[in-house]
KEDO-530112 format. One record per residue (C-alpha): residue in one letter; x, y, z. Coordinates in steps of 0.05 Angstrom, whole numbers, plus 5000, padded with zeros to 4 digits. Layout:
# KEDO-530112
AXYZ/...
***
This chain:
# KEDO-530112
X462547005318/X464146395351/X471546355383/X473445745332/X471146055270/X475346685286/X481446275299/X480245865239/X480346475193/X485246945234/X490446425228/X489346215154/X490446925141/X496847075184/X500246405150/X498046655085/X498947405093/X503347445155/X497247975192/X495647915253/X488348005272/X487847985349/X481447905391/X477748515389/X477948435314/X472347995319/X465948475289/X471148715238/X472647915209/X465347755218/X462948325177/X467248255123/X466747505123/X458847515117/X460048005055/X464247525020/X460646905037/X453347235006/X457347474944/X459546734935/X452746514946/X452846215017/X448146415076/X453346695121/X460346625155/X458245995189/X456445625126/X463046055088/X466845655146/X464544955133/X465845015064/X472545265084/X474144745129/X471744195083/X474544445009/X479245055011/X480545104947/X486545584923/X481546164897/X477546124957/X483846235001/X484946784959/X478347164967/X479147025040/X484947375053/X483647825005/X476748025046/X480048065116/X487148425093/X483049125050/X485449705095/X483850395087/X487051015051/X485751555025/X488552124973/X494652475004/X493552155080/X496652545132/X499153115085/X506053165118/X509852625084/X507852875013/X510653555038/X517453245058/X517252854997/X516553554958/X520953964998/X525853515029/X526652754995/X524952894925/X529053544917/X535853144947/X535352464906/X534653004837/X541353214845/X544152534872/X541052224821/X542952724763/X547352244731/X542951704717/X537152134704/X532651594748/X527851544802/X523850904828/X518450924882/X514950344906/X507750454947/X507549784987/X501149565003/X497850114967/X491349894976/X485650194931/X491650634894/X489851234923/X497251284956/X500951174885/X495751684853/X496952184900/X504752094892/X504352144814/X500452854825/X505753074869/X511052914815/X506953154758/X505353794793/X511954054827/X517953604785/X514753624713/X522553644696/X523152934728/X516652654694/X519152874621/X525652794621/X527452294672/X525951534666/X520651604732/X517350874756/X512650814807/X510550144829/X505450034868/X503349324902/X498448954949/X496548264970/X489448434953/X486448304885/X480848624892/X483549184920/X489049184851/X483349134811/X479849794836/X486950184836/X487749974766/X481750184740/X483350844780/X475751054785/X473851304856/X466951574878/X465552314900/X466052144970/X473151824964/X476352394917/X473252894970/X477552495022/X484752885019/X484753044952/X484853844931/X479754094882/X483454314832/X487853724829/X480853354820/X479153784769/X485753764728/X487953074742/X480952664742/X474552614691/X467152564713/X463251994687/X456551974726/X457151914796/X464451704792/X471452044777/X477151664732/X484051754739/X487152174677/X491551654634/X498552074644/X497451934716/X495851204699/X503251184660/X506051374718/X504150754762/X505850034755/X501449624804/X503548814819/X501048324878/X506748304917/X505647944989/X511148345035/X512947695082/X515547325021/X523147434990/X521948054944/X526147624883/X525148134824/X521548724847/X528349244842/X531349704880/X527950414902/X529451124920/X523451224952/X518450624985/X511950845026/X509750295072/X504350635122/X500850325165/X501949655145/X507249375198/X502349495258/X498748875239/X504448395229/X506748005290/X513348155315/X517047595282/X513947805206/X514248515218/X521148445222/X522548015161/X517348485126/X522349125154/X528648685132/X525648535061/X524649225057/X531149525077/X534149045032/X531349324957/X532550124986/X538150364943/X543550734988/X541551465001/X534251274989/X527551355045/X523650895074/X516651235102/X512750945156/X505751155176/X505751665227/X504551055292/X508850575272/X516250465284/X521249955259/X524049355296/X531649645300/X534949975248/X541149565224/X547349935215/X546750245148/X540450605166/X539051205198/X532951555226/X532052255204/X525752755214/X524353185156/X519053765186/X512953265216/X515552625176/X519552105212/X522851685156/X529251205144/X534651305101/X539750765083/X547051165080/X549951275015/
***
């Protein structure tokens, strides 16, 4: 990929999205690129750029950063958080929050869904108290489209439910058509999912006991990955969490924040 057309694209996404894609990053945009520019009809990421360069329309932009911004995940990644969440986070906000009978967790940049899935089994499984009788809302968000699209649908192929997710939660929580698995509708209820782009003012999104934001701040640049941390800090209700992924680390903690480390999990809790 020539040096131009990676800067052309890299920084159309980081204005757009805020992520940074450094050099090194170049077989990763190319790739992707070339698969979006043959489903839109073009010859490759060369022609995809002229067309770019000469008519960006809004959708275009769109499917653009959508291609280059899809990470990775998996059902229950890195185990450990889930078991603080079960033992720990979850167990403390039920009797903080036994007044108002109300929990809110918010999976930012949740990808495929496999994150907000995974935190709806964990509820339904071990707080079936909370899921009845409690008003329970899990939102889940991305900048991705495409990536919303799949989540909502909730249907996964056999190599993606065998990544992380236990069998018999499979079997009690998911149905087999062909090839694929579909995500049972009272896990569906559960899980709200939005476009939400994390660099922008979060106006109406609400507050949250709970928000999971892995591995998403390593690709911001150090000036959005601290209005991304800010924006986040600022819709955590007091006494609520904020989990990281497992190599990434904020840029300061402001005063009403405090770092805590529940067994393997390193998380963030704003003081009551």
């Amino acid at each position: 990929m020539r040096p131009e057309i990676f800067d052309f694209f890299t920084l159309l996404v980081e204005k757009v999205s805020g992520i940074s894609l450094k050099t090194g990053k170049e077989y990763l945009v190319e790739n992707r690129l070339n698969e979006l520019a043959r489903s839109l009809g073009y010859r490759d990421h060369e022609e995809l750029y002229q067309v770019a360069r000469s008519k960006l329309t809004r959708q275009l932009l769109e499917q653009i950063v959508d291609a280059l911004t899809t990470n990775e995940t998996y059902f229950f990644r890195d185990q450990h958080p889930f078991e603080s969440l079960r033992k720990h986070i979850i167990p403390e906000l039920k009797e903080k929050r036994s007044g108002l009978k109300r929990l809110t967790f918010w999976s930012a940049a949740c990808s495929t869904g496999q994150e907000p899935y995974s935190l709806a089994i964990l509820l339904k499984e071990y707080f079936p108290d909370l899921v009845s009788s409690w008003r329970v809302e899990i939102l889940a968000s991305d900048i991705s489209e495409s990536a919303l699209k799949k989540a909502r649908e909730g249907v996964y192929t056999q190599i993606e439910v065998n990544r992380g997710l236990p069998v018999t939660f499979l079997v009690k929580y998911f149905k087999q058509t062909g090839s694929h698995w579909k995500v049972a509708e009272e896990l569906k209820n559960l899980v709200k999912f939005r476009k939400i782009n994390l660099v922008e003012p979060l106006r109406g999104v609400g507050s949250f006991d709970v928000i999971l934001c892995r591995y998403v701040l390593i690709y911001f640049a150090p000036a959005m990955k601290k209005r991304v941390w800010e924006n986040l800090c600022r819709v955590l209700n007091p006494g609520g969490y904020l989990i990281l992924g497992a190599t990434e680390f904020p840029p300061g903690l402001p005063p009403d924040m405090e770092k805590k480390i529940l067994g393997k999990t390193v998380c963030f809790r704003r003081k009551d």
